[in-house]
C-alpha positions in Angstrom: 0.0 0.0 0.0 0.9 3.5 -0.7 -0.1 7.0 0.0 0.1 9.0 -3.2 0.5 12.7 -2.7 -0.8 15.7 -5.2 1.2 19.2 -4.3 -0.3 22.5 -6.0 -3.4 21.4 -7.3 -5.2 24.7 -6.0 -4.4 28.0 -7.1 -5.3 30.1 -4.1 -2.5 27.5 -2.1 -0.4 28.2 -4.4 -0.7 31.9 -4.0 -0.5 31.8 -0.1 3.0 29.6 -0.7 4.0 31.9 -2.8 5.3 28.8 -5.2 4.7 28.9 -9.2 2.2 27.0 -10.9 2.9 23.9 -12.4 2.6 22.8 -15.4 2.0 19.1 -14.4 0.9 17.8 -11.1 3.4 17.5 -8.6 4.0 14.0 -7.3 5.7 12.6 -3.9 5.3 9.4 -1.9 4.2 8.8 1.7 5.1 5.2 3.6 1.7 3.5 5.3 4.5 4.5 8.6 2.8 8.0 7.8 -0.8 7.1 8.7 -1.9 8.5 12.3 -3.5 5.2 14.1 -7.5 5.4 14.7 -8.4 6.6 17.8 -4.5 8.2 18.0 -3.9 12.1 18.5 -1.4 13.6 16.1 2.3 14.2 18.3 4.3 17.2 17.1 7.6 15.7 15.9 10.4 17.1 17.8 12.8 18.0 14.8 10.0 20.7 13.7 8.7 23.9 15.3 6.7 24.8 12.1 4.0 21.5 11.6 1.1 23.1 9.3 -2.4 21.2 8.3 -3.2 20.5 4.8 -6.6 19.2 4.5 -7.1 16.9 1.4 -9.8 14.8 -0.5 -8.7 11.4 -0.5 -9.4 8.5 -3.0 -9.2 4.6 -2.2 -7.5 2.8 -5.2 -10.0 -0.9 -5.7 -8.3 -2.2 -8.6 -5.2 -3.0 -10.4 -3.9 -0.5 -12.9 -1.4 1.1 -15.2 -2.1 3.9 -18.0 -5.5 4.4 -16.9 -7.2 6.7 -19.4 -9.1 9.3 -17.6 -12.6 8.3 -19.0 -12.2 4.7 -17.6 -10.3 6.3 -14.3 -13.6 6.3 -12.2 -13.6 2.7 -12.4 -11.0 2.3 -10.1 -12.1 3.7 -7.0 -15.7 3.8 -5.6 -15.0 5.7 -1.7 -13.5 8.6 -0.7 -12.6 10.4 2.2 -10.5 13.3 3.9 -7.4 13.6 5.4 -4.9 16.0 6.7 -1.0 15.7 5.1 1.0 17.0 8.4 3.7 19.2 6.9 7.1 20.2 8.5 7.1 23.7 7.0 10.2 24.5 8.5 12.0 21.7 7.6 10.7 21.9 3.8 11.4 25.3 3.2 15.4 24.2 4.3 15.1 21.1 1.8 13.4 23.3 -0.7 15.7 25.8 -0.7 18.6 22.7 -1.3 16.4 21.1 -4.3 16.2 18.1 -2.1 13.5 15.5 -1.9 10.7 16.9 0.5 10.1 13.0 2.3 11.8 14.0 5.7 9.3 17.1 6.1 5.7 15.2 4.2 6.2 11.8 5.2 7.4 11.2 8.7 5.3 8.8 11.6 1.6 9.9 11.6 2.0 12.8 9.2 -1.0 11.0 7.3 -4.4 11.3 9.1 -7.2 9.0 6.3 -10.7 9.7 7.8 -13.6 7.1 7.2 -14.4 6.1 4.3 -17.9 6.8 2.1 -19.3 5.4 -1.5 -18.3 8.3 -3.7 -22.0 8.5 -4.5 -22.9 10.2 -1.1 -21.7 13.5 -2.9 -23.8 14.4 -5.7 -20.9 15.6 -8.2 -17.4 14.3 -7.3 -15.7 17.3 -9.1 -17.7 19.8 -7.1 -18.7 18.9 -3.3 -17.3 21.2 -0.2 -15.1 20.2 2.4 -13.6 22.1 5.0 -11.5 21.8 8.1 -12.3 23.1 11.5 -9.5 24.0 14.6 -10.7 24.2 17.7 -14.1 26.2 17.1 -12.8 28.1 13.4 -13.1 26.9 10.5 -9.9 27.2 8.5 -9.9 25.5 5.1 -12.9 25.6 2.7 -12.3 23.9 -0.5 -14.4 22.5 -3.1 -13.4 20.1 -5.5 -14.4 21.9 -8.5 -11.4 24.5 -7.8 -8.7 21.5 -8.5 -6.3 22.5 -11.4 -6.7 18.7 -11.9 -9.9 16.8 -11.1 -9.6 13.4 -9.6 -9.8 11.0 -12.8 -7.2 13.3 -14.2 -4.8 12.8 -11.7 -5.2 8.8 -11.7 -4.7 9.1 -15.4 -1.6 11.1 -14.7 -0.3 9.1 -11.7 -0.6 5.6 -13.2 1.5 6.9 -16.0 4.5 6.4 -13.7 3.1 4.2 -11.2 0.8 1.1 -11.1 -2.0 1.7 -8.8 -2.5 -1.2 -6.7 -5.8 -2.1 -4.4 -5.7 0.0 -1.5 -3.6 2.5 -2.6 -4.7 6.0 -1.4 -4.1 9.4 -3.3 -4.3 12.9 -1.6 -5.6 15.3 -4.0 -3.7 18.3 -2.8 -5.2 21.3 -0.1 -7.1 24.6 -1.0 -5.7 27.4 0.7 -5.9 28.2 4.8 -3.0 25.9 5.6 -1.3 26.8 9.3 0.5 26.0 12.5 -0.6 23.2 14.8 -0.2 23.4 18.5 -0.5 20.9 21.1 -4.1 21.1 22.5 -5.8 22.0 19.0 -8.4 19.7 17.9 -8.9 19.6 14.2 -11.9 18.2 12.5 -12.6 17.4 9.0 -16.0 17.6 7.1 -17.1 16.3 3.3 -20.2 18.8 3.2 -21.8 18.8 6.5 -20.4 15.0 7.7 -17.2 14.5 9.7 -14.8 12.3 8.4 -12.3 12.1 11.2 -11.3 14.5 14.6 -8.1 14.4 16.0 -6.3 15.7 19.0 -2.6 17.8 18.6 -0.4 16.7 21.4 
């Protein structure tokens, strides 16, 4: 199983990172390491004082493939859900700045919270549904799906040009703008229109 992770697939994030537009979507890899335990909270990682939330729409893999054209893509995964991808900013921006790989800051122990899973037919469009992120009693991120520079059978098309997509395998879509600082004590809680998908605790 692996986590497959979209960067900059929302233009207003892009803005607020002050990074440049791709041209194609960027691609890295998490370990399943990176997936926060059920029932866990989320522990700051002691090498960072900088860990930001990026709230994401996720997508179960259900079926073997490779070059998946995009018209046939929805075949391949019938739930989604949302997550967080836990970010070391600080720690990035010093790897960023080096043009080294960004694993050490995006894929470290828990840095992957995958809320429960629903049929993808519980939204009524899948490239235009809401979901947000609350901390604490604020909402912070409010995306819609619609706003991706690349919708979700695009990116499985694109993805499974380089790797084959195996059963289980779970892709982060990328984060709308609104990402920020954790602190221990914040709880953070995920919606897909008005249903939760996961809470967590910040230790």
């Amino acid at each position: 199983m692996k986590l497959i992770c979209i960067g900059r697939n929302y233009t207003d994030h892009i803005k607020e990172l002050q990074n440049d537009k791709p041209t194609d979507p960027v691609v890295f890899l998490k370990p399943d390491t990176a997936i926060l335990l059920k029932k866990q909270p989320f522990f700051i990682p002691d090498f960072s004082d900088d860990v930001h939330y990026e709230v994401e729409v996720l997508v179960k893999i259900n079926r073997v493939g490779k070059h998946i054209d995009k018209k046939f893509a929805g075949k391949y995964y019938n739930e989604i859900s949302l997550g967080i991808d836990f970010t070391a900013r600080d720690l990035q921006s010093t790897l960023k700045a080096k043009g080294l790989p960004w694993e050490k800051a995006k894929a470290f122990d828990g840095a992957a919270v995958i809320g429960k899973w629903i049929d993808k037919k519980e939204v009524t469009n899948i490239n235009n549904f809401q979901f947000s992120l609350k901390k604490n009693e604020d909402f912070v991120q409010n995306g819609n799906t619609s706003h991706m520079l690349w919708k979700i059978d695009e990116l499985i098309e694109y993805v499974s040009k380089y790797f084959t997509l195996k059963i289980g395998d779970v892709i982060f879509t990328g984060t709308p703008a609104g990402v920020g600082q954790v602190f221990a004590n914040d709880k953070l809680t995920g919606f897909i229109e008005d249903q939760e998908m996961f809470s967590i605790t910040v230790k």
